[in-house]
Structure formats: C-alpha cells, structure tokens
C-alpha positions in Angstrom: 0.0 0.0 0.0 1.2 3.2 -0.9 0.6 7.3 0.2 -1.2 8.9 -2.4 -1.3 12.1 -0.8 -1.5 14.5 1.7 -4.4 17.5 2.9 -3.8 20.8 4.5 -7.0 22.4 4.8 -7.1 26.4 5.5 -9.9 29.0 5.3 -10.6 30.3 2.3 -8.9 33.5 3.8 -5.9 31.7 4.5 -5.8 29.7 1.3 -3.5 32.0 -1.3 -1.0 32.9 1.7 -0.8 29.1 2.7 -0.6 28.0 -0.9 2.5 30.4 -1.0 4.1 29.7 2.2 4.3 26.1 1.5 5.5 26.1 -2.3 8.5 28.5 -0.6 9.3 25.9 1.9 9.8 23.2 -0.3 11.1 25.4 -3.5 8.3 23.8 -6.1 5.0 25.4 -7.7 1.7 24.6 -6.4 -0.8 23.9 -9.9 -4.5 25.2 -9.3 -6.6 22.1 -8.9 -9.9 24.0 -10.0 -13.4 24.7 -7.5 -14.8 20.8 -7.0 -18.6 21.7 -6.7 -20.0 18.3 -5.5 -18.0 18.3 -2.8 -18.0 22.1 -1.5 -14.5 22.5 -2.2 -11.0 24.5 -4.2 -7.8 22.9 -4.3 -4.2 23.6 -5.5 -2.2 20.7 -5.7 1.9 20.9 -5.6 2.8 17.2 -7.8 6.0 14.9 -5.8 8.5 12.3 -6.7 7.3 9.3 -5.9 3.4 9.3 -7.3 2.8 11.4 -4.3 1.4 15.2 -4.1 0.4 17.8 -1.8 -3.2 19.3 -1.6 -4.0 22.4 -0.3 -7.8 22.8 0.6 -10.4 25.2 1.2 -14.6 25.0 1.8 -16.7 27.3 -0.6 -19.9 28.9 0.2 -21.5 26.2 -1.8 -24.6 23.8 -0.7 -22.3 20.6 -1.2 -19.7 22.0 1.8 -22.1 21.2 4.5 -24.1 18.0 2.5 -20.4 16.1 1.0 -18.1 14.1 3.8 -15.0 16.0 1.8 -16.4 19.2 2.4 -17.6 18.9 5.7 -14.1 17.6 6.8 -12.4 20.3 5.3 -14.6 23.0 6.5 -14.4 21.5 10.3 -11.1 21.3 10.0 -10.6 24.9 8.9 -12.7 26.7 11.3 -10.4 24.7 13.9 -7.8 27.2 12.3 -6.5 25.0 9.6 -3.5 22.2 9.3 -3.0 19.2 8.3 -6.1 17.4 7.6 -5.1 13.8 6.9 -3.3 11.3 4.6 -4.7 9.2 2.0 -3.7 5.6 1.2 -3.6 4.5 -2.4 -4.7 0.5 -3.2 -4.6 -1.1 -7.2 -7.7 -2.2 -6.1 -9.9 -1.2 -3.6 -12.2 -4.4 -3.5 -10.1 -6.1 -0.7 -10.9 -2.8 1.7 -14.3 -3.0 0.6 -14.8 -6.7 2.0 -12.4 -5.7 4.9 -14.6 -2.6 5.9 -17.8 -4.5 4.9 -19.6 -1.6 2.3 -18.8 -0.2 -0.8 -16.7 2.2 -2.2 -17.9 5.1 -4.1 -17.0 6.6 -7.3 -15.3 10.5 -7.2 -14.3 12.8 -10.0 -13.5 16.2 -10.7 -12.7 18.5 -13.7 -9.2 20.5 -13.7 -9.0 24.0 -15.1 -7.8 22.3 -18.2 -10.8 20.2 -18.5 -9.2 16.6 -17.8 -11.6 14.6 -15.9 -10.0 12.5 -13.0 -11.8 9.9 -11.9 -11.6 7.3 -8.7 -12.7 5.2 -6.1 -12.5 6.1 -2.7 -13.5 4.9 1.1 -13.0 6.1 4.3 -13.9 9.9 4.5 -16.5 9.8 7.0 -14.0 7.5 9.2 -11.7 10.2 8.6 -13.8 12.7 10.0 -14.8 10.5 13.1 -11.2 9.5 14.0 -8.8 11.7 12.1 -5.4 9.1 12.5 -7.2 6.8 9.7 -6.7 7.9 6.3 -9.2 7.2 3.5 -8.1 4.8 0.7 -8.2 5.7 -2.6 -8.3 3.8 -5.8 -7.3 5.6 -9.2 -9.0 4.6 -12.3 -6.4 6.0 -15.1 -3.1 6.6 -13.1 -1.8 8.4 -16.6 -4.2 11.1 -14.8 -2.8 11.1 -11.2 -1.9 14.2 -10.2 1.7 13.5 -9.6 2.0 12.4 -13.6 3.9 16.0 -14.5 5.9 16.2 -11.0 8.3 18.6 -12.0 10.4 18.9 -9.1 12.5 15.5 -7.3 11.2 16.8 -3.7 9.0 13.8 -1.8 7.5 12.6 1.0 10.0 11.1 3.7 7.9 10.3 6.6 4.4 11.0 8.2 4.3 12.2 12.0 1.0 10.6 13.2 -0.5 10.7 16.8 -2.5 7.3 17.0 -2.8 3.9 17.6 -0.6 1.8 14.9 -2.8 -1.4 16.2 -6.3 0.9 15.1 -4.5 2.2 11.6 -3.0 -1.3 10.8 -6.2 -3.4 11.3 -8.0 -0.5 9.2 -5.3 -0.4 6.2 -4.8 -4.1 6.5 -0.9 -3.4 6.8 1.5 -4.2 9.3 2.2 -2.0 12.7 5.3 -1.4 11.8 5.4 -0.5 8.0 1.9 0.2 6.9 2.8 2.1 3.8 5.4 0.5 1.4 7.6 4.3 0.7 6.9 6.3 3.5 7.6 6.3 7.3 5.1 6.8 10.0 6.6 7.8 13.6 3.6 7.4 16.2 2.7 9.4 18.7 -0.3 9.1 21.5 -2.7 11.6 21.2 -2.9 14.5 24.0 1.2 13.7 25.1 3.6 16.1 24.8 4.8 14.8 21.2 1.7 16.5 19.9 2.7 19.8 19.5 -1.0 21.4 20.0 -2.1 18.7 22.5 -4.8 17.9 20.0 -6.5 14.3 19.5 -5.2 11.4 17.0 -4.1 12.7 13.0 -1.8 13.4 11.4 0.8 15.7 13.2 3.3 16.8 10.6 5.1 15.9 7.0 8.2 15.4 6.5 9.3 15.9 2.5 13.2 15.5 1.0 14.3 18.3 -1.1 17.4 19.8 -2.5 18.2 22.0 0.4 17.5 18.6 3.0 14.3 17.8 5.0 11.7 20.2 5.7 9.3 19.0 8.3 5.7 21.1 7.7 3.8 21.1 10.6 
C-alpha cells in the first residue's frame, strides 16, 4: 500500500497565503486544482517524486460543503484554524478494503482548469472525519491522470508524523504495525502527550518531505 497524498485544509482567507508559504518551503510550484462543486470544495495541488502530491484545501460557500463528507471535513477542519487534515492511502484495487470494511466504495471525479476529468474510487472519509489518524483509501482509475503524472520537481514525502494507535490504523489499512505504507515512514505518537505539538486528538501531526536543500518538516 502506498501514500497517495497528503491534505492541508485552511480558510478560504488563508488559502492564497498558505498555498505560498508552503511552495516557498519546499522550492516547487503549487498547480491550481480547479473549485470541486460536488463536494464544497477549491484545491491547488503541488505534484511529488514518488506518485505522491500535496493538496492544499479550502470550503466554498457552496450547498455541497455542509451536505459532501469531503467538504464537511475540510470545513471543520478549517474553522479549527486549519492544518493538516489527513493522509490518504492509495490501493490497485480497492475491492479487498471493501470486503475488509464490509460496504462499498464510491466513485469520485472532478474537472481540472484544463478540463481533464480525474476519476476514482475512494472509502474512508466519514472515518476520517470520526477518527482523524485513519486515512481514507483511494483507488485511481487511469493513473496516466494522477496528479503526480507531470511532477516537475524531485522533492518527496520522507515520513508521516501521526499521533494514533498503529494497532487501530493497521487493522484499518490491513498493513502491518510497523510498516503500513510501502515508501513512506510513520513515527507514532499518543494523542494529548507532549509529542503533539497542540495537544490535539489522534491525525496526522506533521510531514516530513526530502528536497534539494535537505528535509523540511511542515507542521
């Protein structure tokens, strides 16, 4: 199992300054991912090494914010003053976590500014929402249309800083403890310690990404 990507959700007054801050820290250009109707939401996405990428979120003032899981998560997680909102888990085929988790996936799409139509399957939002160390899994229908496909820069992700329980994430991936992604590492953390820099619940903490000038951790 492999990461497919990584969230930050912001306000939408935060969302050009964020979009900035973080393309400076890791010396690559953020792409605008287009406003996603159905789910309530606008994106710009930065492509990684790997078949990885980095998505910057915000809500709209759209009916499908407070009615789609995607937008509901990112808008919660925004008017908590933004930050990381989770990982997401990428599968060849998604059937084996839909007999695992007992229900069907569903399908997703949206339509880039330049009119190319990505397309998926995808699980796990609402999880997500309730208990925000799991990550939603994610199964791409034409990876010619990934996002990372034009990655333009060699910076990647290294390692994922999670406060959790590996024994919860594991039996939801279906992975080992102690590796449950095949190219990225996951240091663990218990939620409310002191290794959780806001003293916040279980997620995802902080990313770690490789680049030319050495590793920049995001927080």
């Amino acid at each position: 199992m492999q990461l497919d990507h990584v969230s930050y959700a912001v306000s939408p007054e935060e969302f050009v300054s964020t979009v900035g801050r973080l393309g400076s820290l890791l010396g690559a250009p953020f792409q605008d991912g287009g406003v996603h109707p159905r789910f309530g939401t606008r994106n710009f996405v930065l492509p990684l090494a790997g078949g990885m990428y980095l998505e910057v979120v915000t809500p709209l003032d759209h009916p499908a914010t407070d009615s789609a899981p995607f937008g509901r998560a990112v808008k919660q997680r925004a008017e908590l003053g933004g930050g990381w909102l989770g990982w997401v888990a990428r599968v060849d085929d998604i059937g084996a976590a839909e007999e695992r988790l007992g229900r069907p996936a569903v399908d997703g799409h949206r339509v880039r500014p330049d009119r190319v139509d990505l397309k998926w399957r995808q699980i796990g939002v609402l999880d997500l929402m309730d208990d925000p160390q799991l990550p939603y899994i994610i199964e791409w229908l034409d990876m010619n249309q990934h996002p990372s496909a034009d990655a333009r820069t060699t910076v990647c992700i290294r390692k994922l800083a999670i406060a959790g329980d590996p024994a919860t994430v594991s039996q939801w991936l279906g992975e080992p403890e102690n590796h449950p992604l095949d190219d990225v590492d996951v240091d663990w953390s218990a939620p409310g310690t002191p290794d959780d820099d806001d003293d916040a619940g279980a997620g995802l903490l902080a990313v770690y990404f490789e680049t030319p000038d050495g590793i920049v951790r995001i927080d």
